[in-house]
KELO-292647 format. One record per residue: residue in three letters; x, y, z of N, C-alpha, C, O, CB in turn. Coordinates in steps of 0.05 Angstrom, whole numbers, padded with zeros to 5 digits, always signed. Atoms other than C-alpha are relative to their C-alpha. Glycine has a CB too. Layout:
ALAXYZXYZXYZXYZXYZ...
This chain:
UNK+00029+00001+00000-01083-02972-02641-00011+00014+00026-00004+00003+00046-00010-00029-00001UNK+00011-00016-00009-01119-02921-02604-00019-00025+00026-00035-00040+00016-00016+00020-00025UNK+00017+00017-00021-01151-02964-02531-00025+00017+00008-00022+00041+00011+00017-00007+00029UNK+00029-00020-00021-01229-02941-02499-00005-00017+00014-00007-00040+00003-00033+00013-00014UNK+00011+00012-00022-01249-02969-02443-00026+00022+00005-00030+00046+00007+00023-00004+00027UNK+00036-00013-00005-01329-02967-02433-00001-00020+00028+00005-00043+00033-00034-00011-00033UNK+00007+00013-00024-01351-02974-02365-00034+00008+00006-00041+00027+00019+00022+00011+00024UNK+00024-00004+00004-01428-02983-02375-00016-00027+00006-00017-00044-00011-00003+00010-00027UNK+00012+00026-00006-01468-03040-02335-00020-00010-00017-00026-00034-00012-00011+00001+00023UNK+00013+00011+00020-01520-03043-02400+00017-00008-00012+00034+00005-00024-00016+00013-00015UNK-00023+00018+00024-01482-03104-02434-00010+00009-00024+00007+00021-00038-00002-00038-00002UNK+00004-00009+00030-01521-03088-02499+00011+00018-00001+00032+00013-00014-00024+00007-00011UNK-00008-00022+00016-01503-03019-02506+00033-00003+00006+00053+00004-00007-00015+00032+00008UNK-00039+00000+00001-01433-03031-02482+00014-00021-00016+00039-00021-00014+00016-00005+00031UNK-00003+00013+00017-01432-03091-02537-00003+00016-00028+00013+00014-00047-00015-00021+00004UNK+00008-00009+00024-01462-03051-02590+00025+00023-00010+00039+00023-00030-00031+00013+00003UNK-00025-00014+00005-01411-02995-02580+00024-00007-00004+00040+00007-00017+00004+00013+00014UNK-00030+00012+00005-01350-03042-02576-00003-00014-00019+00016-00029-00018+00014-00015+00022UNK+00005+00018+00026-01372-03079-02639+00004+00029-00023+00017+00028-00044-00040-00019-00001UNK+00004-00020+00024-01386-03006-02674+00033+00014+00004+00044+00018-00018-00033+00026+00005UNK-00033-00008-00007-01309-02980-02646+00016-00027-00012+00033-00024-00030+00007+00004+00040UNK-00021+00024+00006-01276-03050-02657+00003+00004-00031+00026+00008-00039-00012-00034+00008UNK+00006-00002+00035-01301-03045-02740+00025+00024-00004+00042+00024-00022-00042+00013-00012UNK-00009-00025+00008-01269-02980-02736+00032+00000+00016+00038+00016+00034-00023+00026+00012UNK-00027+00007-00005-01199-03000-02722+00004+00005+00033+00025-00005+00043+00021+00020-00020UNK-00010+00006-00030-01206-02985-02638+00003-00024+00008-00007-00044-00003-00015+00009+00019UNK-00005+00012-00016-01178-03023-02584-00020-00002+00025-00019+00015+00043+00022+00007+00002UNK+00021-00001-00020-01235-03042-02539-00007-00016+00023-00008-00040+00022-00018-00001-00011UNK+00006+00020-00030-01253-03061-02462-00020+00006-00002-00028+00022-00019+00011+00003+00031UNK+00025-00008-00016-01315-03062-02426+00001-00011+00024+00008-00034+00023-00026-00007-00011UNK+00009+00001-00022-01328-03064-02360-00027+00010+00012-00033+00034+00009+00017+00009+00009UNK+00023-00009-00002-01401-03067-02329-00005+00012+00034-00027+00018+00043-00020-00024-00011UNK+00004-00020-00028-01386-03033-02254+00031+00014-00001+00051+00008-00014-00008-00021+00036UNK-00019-00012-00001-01341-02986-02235+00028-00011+00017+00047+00004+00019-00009+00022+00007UNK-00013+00015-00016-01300-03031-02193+00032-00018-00021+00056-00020-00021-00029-00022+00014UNK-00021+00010+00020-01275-03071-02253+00008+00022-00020+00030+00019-00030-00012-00026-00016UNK-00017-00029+00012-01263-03003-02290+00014+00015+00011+00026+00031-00004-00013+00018-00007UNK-00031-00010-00014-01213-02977-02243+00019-00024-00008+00039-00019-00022-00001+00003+00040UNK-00020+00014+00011-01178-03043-02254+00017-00002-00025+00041-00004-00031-00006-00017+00002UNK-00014-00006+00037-01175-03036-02332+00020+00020+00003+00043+00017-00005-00024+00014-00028UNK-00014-00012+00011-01155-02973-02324+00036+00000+00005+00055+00011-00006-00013+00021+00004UNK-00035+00009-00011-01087-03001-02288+00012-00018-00023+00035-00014-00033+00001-00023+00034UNK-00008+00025+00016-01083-03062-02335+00001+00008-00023+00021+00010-00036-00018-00023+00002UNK+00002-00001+00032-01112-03044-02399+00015+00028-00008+00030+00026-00027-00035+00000-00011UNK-00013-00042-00006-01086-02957-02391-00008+00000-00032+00006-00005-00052+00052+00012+00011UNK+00015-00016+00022-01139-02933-02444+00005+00017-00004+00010+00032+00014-00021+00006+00000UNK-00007-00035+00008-01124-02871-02485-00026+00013+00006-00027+00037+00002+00009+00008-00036UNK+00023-00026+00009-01200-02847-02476-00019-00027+00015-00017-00051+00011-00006+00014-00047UNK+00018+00018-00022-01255-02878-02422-00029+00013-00005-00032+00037-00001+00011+00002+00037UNK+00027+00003-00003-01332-02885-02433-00010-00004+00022-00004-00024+00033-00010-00015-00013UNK+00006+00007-00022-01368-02873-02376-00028+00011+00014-00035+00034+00021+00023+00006+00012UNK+00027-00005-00013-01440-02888-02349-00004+00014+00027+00011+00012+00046-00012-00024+00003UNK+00007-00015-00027-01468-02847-02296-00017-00017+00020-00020-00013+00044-00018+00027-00007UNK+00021+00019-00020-01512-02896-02267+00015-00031+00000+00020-00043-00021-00038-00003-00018UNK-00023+00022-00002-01469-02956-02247-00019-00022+00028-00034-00012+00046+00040+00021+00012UNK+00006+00015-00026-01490-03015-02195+00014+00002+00030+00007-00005+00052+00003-00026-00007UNK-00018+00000-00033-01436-03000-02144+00021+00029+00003+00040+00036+00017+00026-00035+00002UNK-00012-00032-00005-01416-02928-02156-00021+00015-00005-00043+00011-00015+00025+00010-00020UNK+00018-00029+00009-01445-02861-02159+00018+00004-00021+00043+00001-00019-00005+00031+00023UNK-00014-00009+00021-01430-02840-02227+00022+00024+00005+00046+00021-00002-00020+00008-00019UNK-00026-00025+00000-01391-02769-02209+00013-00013+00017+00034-00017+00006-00004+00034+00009UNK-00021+00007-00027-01357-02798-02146+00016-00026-00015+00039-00033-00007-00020-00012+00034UNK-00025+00017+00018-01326-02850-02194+00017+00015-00022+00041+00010-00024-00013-00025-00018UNK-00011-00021+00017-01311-02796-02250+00024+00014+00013+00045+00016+00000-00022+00020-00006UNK-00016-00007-00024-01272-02765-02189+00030-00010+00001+00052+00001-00001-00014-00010+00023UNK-00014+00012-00005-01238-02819-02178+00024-00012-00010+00046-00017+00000-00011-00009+00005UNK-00024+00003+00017-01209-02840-02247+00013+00021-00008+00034+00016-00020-00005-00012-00020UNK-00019-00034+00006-01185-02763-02257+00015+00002+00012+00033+00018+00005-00010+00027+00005UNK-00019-00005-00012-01148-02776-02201+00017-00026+00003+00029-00030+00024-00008+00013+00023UNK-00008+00020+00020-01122-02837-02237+00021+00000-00016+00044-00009-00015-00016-00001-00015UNK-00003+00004+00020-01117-02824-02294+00005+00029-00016-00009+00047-00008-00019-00017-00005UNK+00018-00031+00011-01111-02759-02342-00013-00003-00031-00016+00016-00046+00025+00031-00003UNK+00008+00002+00020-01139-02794-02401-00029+00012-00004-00043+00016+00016+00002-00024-00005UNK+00023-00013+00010-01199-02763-02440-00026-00014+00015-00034-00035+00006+00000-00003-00033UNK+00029+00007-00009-01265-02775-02398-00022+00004-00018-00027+00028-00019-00007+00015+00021UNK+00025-00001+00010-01328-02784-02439-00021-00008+00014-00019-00032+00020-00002-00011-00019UNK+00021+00005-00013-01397-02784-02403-00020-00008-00013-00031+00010-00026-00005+00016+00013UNK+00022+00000+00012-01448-02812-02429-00023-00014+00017-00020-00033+00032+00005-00010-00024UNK+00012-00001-00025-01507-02812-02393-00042+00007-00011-00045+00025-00028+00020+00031+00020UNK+00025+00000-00001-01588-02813-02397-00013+00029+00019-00037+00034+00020-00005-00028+00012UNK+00006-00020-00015-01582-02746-02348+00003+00016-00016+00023+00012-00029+00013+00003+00022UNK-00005-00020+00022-01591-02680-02396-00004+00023+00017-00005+00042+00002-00019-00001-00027UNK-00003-00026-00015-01594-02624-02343+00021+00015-00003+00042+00002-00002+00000-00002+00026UNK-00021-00009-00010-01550-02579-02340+00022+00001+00024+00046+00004+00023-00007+00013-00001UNK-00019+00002-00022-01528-02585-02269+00018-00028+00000+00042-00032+00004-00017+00001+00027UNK-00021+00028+00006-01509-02658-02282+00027+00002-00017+00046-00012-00012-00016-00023-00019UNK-00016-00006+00021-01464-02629-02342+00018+00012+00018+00040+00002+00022-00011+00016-00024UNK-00020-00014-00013-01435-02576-02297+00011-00019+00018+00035-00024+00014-00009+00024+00014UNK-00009+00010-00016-01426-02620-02242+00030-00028-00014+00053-00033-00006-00030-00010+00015UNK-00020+00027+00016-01386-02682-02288+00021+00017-00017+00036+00003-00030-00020-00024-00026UNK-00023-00018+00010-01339-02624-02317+00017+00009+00014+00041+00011+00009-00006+00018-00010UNK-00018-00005-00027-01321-02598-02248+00016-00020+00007+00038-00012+00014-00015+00005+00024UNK-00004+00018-00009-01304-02665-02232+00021-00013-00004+00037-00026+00009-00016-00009-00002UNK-00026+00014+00017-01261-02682-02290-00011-00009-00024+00005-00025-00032+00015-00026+00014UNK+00012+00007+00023-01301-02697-02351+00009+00012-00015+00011+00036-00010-00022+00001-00003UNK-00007-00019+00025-01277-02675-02415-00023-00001-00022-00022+00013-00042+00030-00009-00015UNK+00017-00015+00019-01342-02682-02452-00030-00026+00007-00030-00049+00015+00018+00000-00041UNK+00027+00018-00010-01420-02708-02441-00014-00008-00028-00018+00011-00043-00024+00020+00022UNK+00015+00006+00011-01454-02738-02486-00034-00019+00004-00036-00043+00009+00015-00006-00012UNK+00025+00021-00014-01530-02761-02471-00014-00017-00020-00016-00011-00044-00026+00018+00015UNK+00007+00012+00011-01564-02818-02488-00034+00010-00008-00048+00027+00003+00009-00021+00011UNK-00014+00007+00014-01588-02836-02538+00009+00018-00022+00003+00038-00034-00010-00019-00006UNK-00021-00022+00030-01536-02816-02589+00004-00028-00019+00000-00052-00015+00047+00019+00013UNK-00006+00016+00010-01515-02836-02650+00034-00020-00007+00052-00013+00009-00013+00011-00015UNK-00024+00008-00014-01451-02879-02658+00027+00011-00012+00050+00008-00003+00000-00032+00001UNK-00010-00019+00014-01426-02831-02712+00013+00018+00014+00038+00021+00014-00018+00010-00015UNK-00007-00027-00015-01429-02770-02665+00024-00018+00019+00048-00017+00018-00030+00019+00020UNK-00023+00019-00022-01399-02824-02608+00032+00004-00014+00051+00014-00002-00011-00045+00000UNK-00033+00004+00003-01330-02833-02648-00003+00019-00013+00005+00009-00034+00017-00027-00013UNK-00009-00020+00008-01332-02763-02678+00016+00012+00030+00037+00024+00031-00024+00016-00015UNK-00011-00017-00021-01325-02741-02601+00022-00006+00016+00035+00011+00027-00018+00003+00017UNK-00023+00017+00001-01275-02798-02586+00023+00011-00004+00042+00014+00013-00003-00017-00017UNK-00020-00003+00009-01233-02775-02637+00006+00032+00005+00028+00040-00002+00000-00012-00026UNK-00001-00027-00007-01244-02698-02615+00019+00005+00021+00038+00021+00024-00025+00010+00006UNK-00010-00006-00029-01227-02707-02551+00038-00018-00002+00059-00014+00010-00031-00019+00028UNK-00034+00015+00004-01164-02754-02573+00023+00029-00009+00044+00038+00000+00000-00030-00036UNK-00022-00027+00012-01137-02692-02614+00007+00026+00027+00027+00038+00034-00020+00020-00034UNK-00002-00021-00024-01149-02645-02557+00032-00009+00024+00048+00009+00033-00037-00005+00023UNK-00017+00012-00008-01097-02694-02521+00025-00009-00012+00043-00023-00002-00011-00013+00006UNK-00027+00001+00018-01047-02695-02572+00000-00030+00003+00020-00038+00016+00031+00018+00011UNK-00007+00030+00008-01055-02773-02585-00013-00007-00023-00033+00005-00033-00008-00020+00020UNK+00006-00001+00027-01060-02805-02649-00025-00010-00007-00030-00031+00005+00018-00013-00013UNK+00026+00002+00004-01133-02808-02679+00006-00031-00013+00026-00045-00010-00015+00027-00018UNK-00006+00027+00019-01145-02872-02729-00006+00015-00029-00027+00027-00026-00025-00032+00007UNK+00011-00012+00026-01157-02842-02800-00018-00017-00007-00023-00038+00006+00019+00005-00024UNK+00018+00016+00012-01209-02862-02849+00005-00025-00009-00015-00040-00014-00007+00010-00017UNK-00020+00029+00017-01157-02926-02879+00012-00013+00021+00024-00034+00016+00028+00007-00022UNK+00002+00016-00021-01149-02943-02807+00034+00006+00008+00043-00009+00026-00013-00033-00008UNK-00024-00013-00002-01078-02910-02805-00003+00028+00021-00024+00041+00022+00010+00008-00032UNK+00009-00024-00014-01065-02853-02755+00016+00023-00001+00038+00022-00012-00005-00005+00026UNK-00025-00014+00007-01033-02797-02753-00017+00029+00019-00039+00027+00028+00011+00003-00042UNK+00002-00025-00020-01041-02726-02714-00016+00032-00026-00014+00039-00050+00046+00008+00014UNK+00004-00027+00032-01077-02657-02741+00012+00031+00013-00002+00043+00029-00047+00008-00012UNK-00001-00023-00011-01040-02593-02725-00021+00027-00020-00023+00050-00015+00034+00004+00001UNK+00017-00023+00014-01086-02553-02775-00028-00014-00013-00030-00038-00014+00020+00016-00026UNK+00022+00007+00014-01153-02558-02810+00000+00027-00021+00009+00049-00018-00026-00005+00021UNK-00010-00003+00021-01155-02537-02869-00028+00007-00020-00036-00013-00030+00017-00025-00006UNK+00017+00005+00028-01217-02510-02924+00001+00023-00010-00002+00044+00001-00031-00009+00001UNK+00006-00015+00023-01215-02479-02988+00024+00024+00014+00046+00014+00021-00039+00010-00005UNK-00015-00007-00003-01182-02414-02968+00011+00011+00026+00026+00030+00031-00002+00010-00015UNK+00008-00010-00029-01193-02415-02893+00018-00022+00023+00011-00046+00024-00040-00003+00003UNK-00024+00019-00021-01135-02449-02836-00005+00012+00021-00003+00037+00025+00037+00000-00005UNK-00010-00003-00030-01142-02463-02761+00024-00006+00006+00031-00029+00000-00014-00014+00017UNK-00027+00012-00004-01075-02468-02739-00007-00007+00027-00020+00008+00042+00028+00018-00005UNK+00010+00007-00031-01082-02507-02675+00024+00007+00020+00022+00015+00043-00009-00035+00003UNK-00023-00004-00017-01007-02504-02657+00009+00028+00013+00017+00033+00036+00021-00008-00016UNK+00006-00034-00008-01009-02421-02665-00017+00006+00016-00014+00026+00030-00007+00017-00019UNK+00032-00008-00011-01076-02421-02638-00004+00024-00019-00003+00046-00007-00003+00011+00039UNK+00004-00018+00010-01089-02378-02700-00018-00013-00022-00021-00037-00026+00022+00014-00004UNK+00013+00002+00024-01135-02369-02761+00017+00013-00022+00026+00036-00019-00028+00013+00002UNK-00022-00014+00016-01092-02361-02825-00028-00007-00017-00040-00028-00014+00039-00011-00007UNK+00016-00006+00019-01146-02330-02887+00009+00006-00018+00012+00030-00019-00013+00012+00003UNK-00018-00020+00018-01111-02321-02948+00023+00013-00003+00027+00036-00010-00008+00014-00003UNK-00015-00002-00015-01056-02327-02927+00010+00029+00023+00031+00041+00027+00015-00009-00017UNK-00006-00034-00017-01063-02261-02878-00014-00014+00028-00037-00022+00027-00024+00039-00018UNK+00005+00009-00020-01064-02289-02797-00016+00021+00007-00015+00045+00009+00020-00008+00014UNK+00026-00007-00021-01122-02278-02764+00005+00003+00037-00006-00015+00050-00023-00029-00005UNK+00005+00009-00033-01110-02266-02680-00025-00002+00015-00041+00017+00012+00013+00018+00017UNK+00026+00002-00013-01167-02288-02638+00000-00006+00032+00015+00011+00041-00015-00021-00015UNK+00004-00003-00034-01175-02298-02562+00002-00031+00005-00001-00043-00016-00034+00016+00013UNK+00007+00022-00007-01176-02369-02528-00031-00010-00006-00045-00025-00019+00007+00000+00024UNK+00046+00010+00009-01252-02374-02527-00004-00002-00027-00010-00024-00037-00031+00031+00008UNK+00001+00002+00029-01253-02356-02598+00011-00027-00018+00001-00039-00037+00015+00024-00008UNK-00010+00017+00011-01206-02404-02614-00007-00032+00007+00000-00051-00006+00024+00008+00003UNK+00017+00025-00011-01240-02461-02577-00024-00003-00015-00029-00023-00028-00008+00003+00032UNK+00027+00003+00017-01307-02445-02609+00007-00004-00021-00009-00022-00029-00019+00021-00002UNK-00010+00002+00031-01269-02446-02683+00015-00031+00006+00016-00051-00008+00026+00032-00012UNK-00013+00043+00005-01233-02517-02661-00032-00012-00007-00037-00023-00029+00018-00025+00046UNK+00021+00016-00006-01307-02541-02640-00016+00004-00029-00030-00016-00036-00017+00009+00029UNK+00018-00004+00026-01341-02518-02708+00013-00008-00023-00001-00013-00043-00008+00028-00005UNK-00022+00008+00015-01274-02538-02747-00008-00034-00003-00011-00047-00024+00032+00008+00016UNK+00001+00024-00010-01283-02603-02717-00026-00016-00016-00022-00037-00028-00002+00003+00033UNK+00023+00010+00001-01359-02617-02733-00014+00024-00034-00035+00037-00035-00016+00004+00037UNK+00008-00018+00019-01367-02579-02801-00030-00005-00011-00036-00028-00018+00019-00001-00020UNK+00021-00001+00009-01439-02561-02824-00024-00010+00029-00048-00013+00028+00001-00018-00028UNK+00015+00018-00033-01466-02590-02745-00008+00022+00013+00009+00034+00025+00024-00019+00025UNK+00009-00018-00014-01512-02538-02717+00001-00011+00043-00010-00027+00058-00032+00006-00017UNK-00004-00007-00028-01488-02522-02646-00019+00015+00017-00020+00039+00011+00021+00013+00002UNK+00016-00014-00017-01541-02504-02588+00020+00026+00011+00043+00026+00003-00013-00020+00025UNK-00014-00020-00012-01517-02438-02547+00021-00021+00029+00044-00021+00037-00028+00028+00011UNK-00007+00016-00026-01511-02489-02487+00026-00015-00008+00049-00011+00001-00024-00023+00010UNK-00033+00013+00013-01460-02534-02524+00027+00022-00001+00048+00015+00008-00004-00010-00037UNK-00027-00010-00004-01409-02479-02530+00001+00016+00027+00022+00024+00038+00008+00018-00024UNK-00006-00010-00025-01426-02451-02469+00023-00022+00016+00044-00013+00026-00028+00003+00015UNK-00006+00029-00014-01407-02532-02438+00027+00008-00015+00043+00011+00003-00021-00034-00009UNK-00028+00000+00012-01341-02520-02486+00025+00025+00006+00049+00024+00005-00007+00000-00029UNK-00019-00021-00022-01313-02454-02451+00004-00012+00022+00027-00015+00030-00013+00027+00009UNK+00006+00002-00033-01336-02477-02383+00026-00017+00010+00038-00013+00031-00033-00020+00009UNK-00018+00025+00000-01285-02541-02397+00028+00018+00007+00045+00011+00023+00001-00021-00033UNK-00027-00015-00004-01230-02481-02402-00003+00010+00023+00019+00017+00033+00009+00022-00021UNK-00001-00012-00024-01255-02452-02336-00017+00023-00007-00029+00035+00011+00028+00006+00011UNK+00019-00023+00001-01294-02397-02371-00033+00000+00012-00044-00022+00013+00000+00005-00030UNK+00011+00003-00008-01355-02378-02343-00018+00022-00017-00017+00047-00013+00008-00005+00024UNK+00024-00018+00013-01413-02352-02394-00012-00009-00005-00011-00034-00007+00000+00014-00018UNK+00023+00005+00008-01474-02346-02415-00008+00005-00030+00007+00011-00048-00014+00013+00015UNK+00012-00008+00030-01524-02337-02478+00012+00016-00015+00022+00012-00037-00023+00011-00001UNK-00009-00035+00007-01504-02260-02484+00038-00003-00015+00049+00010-00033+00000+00025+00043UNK-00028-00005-00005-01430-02280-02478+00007-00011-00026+00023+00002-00039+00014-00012+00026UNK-00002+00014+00019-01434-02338-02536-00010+00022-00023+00006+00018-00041-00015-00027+00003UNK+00009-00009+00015-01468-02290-02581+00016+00025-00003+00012+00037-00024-00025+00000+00005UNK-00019-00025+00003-01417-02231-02573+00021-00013-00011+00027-00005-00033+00010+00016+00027UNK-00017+00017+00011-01363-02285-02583-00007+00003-00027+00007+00018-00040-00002-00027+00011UNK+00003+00013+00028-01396-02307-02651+00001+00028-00011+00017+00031-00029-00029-00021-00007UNK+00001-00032+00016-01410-02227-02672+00031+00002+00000+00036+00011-00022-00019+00032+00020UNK-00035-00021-00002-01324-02208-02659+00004-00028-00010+00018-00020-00029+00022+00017+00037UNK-00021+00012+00022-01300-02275-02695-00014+00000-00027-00001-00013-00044+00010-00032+00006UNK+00019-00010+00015-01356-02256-02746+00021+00028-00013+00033+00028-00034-00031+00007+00019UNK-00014-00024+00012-01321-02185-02752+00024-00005-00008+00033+00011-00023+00002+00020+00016UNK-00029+00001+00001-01252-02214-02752+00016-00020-00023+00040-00022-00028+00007-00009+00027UNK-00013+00022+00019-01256-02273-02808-00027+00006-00029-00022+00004-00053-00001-00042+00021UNK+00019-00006+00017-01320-02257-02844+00001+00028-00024-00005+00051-00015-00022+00002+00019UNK+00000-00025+00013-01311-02207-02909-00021+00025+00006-00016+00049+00004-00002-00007-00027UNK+00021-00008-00002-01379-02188-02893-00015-00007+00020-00032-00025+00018-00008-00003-00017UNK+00005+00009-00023-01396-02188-02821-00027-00007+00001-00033-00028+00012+00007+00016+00019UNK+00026+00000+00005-01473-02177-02837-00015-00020-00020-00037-00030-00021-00004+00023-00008UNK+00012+00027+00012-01478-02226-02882+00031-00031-00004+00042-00038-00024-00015+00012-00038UNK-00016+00018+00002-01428-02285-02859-00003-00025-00012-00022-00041-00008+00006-00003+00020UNK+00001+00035+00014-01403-02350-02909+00020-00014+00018+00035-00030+00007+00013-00004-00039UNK-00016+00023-00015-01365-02385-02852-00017-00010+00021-00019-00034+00025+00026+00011+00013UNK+00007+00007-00018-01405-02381-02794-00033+00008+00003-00040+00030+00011+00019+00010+00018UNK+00019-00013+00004-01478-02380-02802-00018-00002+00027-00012-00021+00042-00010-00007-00026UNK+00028+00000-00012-01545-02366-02757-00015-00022-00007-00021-00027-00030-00015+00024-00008UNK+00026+00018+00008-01594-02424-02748-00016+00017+00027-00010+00017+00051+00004-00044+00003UNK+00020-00006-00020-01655-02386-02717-00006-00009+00017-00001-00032+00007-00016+00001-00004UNK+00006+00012-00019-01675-02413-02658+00000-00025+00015-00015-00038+00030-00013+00004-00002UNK-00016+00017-00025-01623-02460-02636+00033+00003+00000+00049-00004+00017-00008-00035-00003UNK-00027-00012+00005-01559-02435-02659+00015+00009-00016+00009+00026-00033+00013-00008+00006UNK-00011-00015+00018-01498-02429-02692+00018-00025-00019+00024-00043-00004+00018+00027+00017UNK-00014+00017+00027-01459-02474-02757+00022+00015-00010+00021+00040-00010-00020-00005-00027UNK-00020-00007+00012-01393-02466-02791-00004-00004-00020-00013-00026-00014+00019-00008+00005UNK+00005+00009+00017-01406-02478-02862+00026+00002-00020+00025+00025-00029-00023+00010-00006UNK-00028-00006+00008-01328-02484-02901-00018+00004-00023-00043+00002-00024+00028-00023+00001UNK+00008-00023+00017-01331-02447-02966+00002-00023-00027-00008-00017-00049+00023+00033+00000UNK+00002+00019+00024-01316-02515-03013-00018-00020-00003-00019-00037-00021+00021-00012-00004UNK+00015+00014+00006-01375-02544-02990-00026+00022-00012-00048+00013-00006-00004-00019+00024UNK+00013-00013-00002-01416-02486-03014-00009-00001-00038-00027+00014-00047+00011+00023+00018
């Protein structure tokens, strides 16, 4: 059984979430300062840690810090701060992924279980059974995660790291329109360092490279004026 430790001094929301995780076959702590969330993480040793930015007896990053140098389990932020610099700053730090409040608790254990696979530990399936994903899989279209490749019919696709990070993240969240900023925040995690221009060249060259029809793509489509969607071809 998959452990999270939430370290969030709102008892409600750190009840509500360990009631909506517990249903869902996790293993769940809470801790409401960061004081007793260093201890869990000795005692309880969570696969994957929830963690408020605003705390009674820590600064949120200077505790983030602290369990990275801990711990190397999956960091989740979640946080009432939506700047960017807060984002950059809790990634430098050691964060493996932000989520701001409020969210829903859907997205919450979609990113859970994202960030679990990223770590090669076992997710929970839908029957509450777990098991590992080296590929994803639609209609006639395969990420191989272990190759780091795209296999189309059966004819391999090569693509770049970045590429292949943006195709996990859209693999991952099928039909979920992605801001530019979100995959920017999802390179940055690898150390890459781009912008608008850079995401949008990205999406044009795995566009040319998986799409029959680069000009008019059925995998990866355009939402005007906020980004970009994967759309697999058997939900179509």
């Amino acid at each position: 059984m998959v452990k999270v430790l939430i370290i969030e001094d709102d008892i409600i929301i750190g009840q509500m979430i360990s009631m909506y995780l517990s249903e869902d076959q996790f293993d769940v702590k809470q801790s409401v300062n960061g004081h007793d969330g260093m201890r869990e993480i000795v005692h309880f040793q969570p696969d994957v840690i929830l963690l408020d930015l605003v705390l009674p007896d820590f600064e949120g990053l200077e505790l983030c810090g602290a369990i990275r140098g801990l711990s190397s389990v999956p960091i989740i932020v979640i946080s009432t701060k939506t700047n960017i610099k807060e984002k950059v700053e809790a990634f430098n730090i050691g964060a493996d992924d932000y989520l701001c409040k409020p969210f829903s608790m859907q997205e919450l254990k979609a990113r859970i279980k994202a960030s679990l696979r990223m770590s090669d530990i076992q997710v929970p399936a839908a029957d509450g059974s777990e098991g590992t994903e080296s590929e994803s899989q639609y209609h006639d279209f395969t990420l191989d995660v272990e190759r780091r490749l795209i296999v189309i019919k059966d004819q391999k696709i090569d693509i770049t790291n970045s590429e292949f990070e943006i195709m996990k993240r859209f693999i991952h969240y099928p039909g979920r329109v992605f801001r530019r900023d979100e995959l920017i925040d999802t390179l940055y995690r690898m150390g890459d360092i781009v912008n608008d221009r850079a995401i949008d060249v990205h999406i044009t060259n795995l566009r040319r490279k998986i799409e029959q029809n680069p000009k008019e793509p059925q995998y990866i489509k355009t939402v005007w004026g906020v980004g970009y969607k994967f759309v697999h071809l058997s939900a179509i």
